[in-house]
Residue, then its C-alpha position, 0 to 999 in steps of 0.5 A: x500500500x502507497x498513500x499518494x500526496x496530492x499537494x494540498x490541491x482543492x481544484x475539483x477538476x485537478x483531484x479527480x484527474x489524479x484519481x484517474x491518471x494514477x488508477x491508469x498509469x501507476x502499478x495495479x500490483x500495489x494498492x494506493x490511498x488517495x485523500x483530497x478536499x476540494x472547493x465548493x463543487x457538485x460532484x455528478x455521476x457518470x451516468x447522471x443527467x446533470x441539469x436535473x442534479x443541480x439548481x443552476x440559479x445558485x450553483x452560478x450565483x456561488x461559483x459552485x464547481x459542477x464536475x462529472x466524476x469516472x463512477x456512478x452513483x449520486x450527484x454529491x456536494x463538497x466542501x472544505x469540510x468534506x473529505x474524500x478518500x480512495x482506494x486503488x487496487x488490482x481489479x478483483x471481481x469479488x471486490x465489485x460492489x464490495x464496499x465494506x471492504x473498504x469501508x471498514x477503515x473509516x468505521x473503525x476510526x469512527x468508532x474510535x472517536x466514540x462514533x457508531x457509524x455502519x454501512x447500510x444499503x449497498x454504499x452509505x455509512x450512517x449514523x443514527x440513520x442519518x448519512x455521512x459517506x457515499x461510495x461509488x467505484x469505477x474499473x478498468x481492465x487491471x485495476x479498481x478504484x473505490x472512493x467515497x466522501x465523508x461528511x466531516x464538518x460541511x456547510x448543510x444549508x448550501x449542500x441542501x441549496x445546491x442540489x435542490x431542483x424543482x421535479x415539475x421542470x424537467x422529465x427525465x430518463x436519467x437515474x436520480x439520486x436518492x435524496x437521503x437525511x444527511x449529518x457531519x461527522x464533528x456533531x455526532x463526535x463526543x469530543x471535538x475533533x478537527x478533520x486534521x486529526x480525523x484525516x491523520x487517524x484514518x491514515x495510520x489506521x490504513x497503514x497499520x498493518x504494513x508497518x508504515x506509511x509509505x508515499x508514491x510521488x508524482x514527478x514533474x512530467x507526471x503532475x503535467x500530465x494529469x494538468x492537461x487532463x484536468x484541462x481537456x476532460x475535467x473541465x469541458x463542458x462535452x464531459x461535464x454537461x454534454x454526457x448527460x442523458x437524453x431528456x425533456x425541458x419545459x418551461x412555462x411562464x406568464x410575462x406581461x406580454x403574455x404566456x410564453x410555453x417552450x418545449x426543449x428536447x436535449x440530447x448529449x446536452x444539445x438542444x436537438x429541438x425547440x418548440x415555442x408554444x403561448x398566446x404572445x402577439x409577435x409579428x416574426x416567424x416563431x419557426x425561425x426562432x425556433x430553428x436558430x435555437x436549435x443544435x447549440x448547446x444548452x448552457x449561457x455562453x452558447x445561448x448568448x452567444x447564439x442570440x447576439x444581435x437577434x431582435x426578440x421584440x418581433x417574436x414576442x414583444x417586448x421581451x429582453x435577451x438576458x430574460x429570456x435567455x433566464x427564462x430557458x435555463x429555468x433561472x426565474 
């Protein structure tokens, strides 16, 4: 077992690449404990529509990372009080699914704390009911990565605010994360413990039997690497949007012009096909509204920049582009 620095980096797009990077390119003959904190951000599963797992109005206001990560598995929010930790090992059919194995350090920390934390389900660690880790793996050919968070002292107000979103607006083929009753590990701890401590306690527990606590550093070229596809993967829009699932939008407003009905389809995170339904007097062809809006992404910069120029007046009345453009992305 190697435990593997990662330089104190909070970028969620770096810390992620470096799980993926070093699950692909180190040795599988050895295991590996990766541990990681990362800046505000919502981090999406892999098989997730990710409009439907955040509430972009808030995630936008408070510059919340959005970042699809390699496994599966629920939308999850960190924070400075999250800690993340993962495991890489030789790739073992057994261990698919196998999260108490690896889980088992964390509860026996726990419980050295004065904690009774268990596994329940198939990959949550409770506390009185109340959840404080979620796990997910991913696999290659050789080897396994599982990983998991844990709740040790994170802001629940933004947590609950920045994976909220309304069911009635969107419909979707997309898998949705099960919303669980959540708690931070420093409430349930009888004595004050600071994640520091927790952190260095679940690291020597890890390393207990191996004798001591052996590190595997990145070199230069190596830290470059995973820099670069932390750029080309992590932080593109095609990855972190543009994997979603296929799925409807509705939207649906009263303005003083009148009621505006749209209908969006999406595809890979593109805009496949509009429809724009109300009882509005404009005096353009809403069709070429319609077909100008089509085939570009669905994000701000794309609507933007699509409608530079467009006078949405003849389509609607009056009607501004920064409302409107709003109005689709579901922000008022």
């Amino acid at each position: 077992m190697y435990f593997i620095p990662n330089n104190n980096i909070t970028d969620p797009r770096i810390n992620l690449a470096l799980e993926e990077y070093c699950l692909k390119r180190f040795d599988p003959s050895h295991d590996y404990l990766l541990f990681y904190v990362n800046d505000p951000s919502i981090i999406v599963g892999r098989f997730q529509n990710t409009v439907e797992e955040i509430n972009p109005e808030f995630v936008e206001a408070n510059n919340i990372h959005v970042v699809r990560r390699n496994s599966g598995g629920g939308a999850v929010y960190h924070d400075h009080g999250n800690l993340n930790f993962s495991f890489m090992t030789r790739y073992a059919r057994e261990n698919l699914l196998n999260f108490r194995k690896f889980t088992q350090p964390v509860i026996r920390v726990l419980a050295g704390m004065g904690v009774d934390a268990e596994l329940t389900g198939r990959n949550d660690i409770v506390v009185a009911g109340k959840k404080i880790s979620g796990n997910a793996q991913y696999a290659t050919r050789t080897a396994m990565l599982s990983h998991g968070t844990l709740l040790f002292d994170s802001d629940m107000s933004t947590l609950v605010k920045a994976l909220h979103v309304s069911d009635d607006k969107i419909t979707s083929k997309a898998l949705k994360s099960v919303r669980s009753r959540v708690t931070n590990i420093r409430e349930c701890a009888p004595r004050p413990v600071d994640m520091e401590t927790f952190r260095n306690r679940l690291l020597e527990t890890v390393f207990a039997p191996y004798g001591d606590i052996r590190t595997r550093e990145l070199d230069a070229n190596q830290w470059a690497e995973v820099h670069e596809l932390a750029r080309t993967k992590y932080d593109s829009w095609e990855w972190n949007f543009g994997k979603s699932p296929r799925y409807n939008v509705k939207r649906r407003k009263r303005f003083p012009i009148g009621i505006i009905d749209v209908r969006i389809q999406v595809a890979k995170g593109v805009m496949t096909g509009v429809k724009i339904f109300g009882d509005f007097f404009g005096h353009g062809e809403i069709l070429d509204l319609e077909t100008l809006l089509t085939d570009i992404p669905y994000t701000r910069e794309a609507l933007e920049q699509c409608l530079k120029g467009v006078d949405l007046s003849k389509y609607f009345g009056a009607m501004e582009t920064d409302c409107w453009i709003a109005f689709l992305l579901g922000h008022q």
